[in-house]
N, C-alpha and C positions, 0 to 999 in steps of 0.2 A: 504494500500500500504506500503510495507517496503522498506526500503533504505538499501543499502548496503554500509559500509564504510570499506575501505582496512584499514590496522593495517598500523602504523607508525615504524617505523623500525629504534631503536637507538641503537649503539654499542658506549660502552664504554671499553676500554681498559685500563690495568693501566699503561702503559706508556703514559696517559693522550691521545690517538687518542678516533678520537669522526665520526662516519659515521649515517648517516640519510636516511632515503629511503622507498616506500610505500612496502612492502610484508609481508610474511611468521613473524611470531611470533617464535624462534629460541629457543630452549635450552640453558642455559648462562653454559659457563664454567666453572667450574668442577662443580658446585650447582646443574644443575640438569642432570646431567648424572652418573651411577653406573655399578658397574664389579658386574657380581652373576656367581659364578662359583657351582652354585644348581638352574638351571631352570631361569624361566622370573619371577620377582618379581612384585607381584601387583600394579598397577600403573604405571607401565611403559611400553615400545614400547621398542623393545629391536632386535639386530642384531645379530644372532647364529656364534661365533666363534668356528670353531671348524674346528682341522688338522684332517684328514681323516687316515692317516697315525699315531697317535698316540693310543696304546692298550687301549681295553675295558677299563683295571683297571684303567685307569688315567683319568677317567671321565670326557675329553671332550667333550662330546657326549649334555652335559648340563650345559655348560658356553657362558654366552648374556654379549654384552656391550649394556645397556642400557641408555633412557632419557626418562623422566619425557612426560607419555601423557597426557599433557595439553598442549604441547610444542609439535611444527608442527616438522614434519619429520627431520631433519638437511643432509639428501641426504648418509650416508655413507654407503659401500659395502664391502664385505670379498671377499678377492681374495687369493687361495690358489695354485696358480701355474702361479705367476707372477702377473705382474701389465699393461703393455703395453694396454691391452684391455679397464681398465679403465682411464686410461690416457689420450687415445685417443677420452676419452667422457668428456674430458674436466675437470675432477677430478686430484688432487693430490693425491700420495699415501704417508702412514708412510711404514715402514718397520716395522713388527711385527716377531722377533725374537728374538730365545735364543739359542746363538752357543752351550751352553753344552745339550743341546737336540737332541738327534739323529733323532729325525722320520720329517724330512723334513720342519723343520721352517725357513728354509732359503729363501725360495719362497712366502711366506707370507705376506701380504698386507693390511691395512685396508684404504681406499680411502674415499675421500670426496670432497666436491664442493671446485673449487679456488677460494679465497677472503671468505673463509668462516671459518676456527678456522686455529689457527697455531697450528699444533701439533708434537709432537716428540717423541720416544722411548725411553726408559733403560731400557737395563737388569744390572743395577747393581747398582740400586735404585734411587729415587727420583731426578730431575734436579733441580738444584739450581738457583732461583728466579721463577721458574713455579709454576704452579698449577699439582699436578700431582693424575690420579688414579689408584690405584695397579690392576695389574692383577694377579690373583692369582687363581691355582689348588692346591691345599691341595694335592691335590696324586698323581700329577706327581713328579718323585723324580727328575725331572733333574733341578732343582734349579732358579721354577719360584716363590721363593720366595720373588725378590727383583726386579720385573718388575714392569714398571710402563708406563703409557700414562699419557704424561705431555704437556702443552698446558701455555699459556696467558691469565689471567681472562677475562673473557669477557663476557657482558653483554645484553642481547636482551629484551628491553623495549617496549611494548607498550602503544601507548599513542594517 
């Protein structure tokens, strides 16, 4: 006969908050999630970002925001013509854009569970005290050089 026991569920943040609770085993921030702007990378569980509207040559077609699969799902979605629909599933959205982009990043969305990461956008590099991860296209030329998803460390323990 086996037992089944739920995972213990601890966040640590580093403005010292501390939350407790029985589920999901989480992805901690930034440690195990990664940008590949060349495919899904081994090891990981990854989400296809990709504008519909941006040309062949700029190889969107093969950039994932990924996390680490040993690390359960953490619930986030790409929305590329607004955010309303996932909002109303009880998700937060970021805004994922880059105004010197012309092919329609204004509309763009990456969404996720509420109470579940704080995250934030720049296009015009790194937020200061976050944790942040570049996104980056090597060939699109409209200057996603200096974009980032930046967030709060946070940590998902089991125990």
């Amino acid at each position: 006969m086996s037992e089944r026991v739920g995972a213990v569920l601890l966040v640590v943040l580093a403005g010292g908050f501390l939350f407790c609770g029985v589920g999901a085993v989480l992805p901690s921030w930034p440690d195990n999630f990664k940008w590949s702007s060349n495919g899904q990378p081994s090891g990981y569980n990854c989400l296809r970002i990709l504008e519909t509207a941006e040309p062949k040559k700029h190889t969107w077609r093969d950039n994932y925001f990924c996390w680490r699969d040993d690390k359960d799902d953490p619930g986030f979605s790409w929305h590329t013509a607004g955010h309303r629909y996932a909002q109303s599933l009880d998700k937060y959205c970021v805004h994922i854009y880059e105004d010197s982009d012309p092919h329609t990043w204004g509309d763009n969305f990456l969404c996720l569970p509420r109470n579940s990461y704080s995250l934030e956008w720049s296009r015009r590099g790194p937020i200061s005290g976050l944790e942040c991860i570049k996104w980056h296209e090597s060939r699109d030329p409209h200057t996603w050089s200096d974009n980032y998803l930046c967030g709060k460390y946070k940590i998902f323990l089991k125990y």
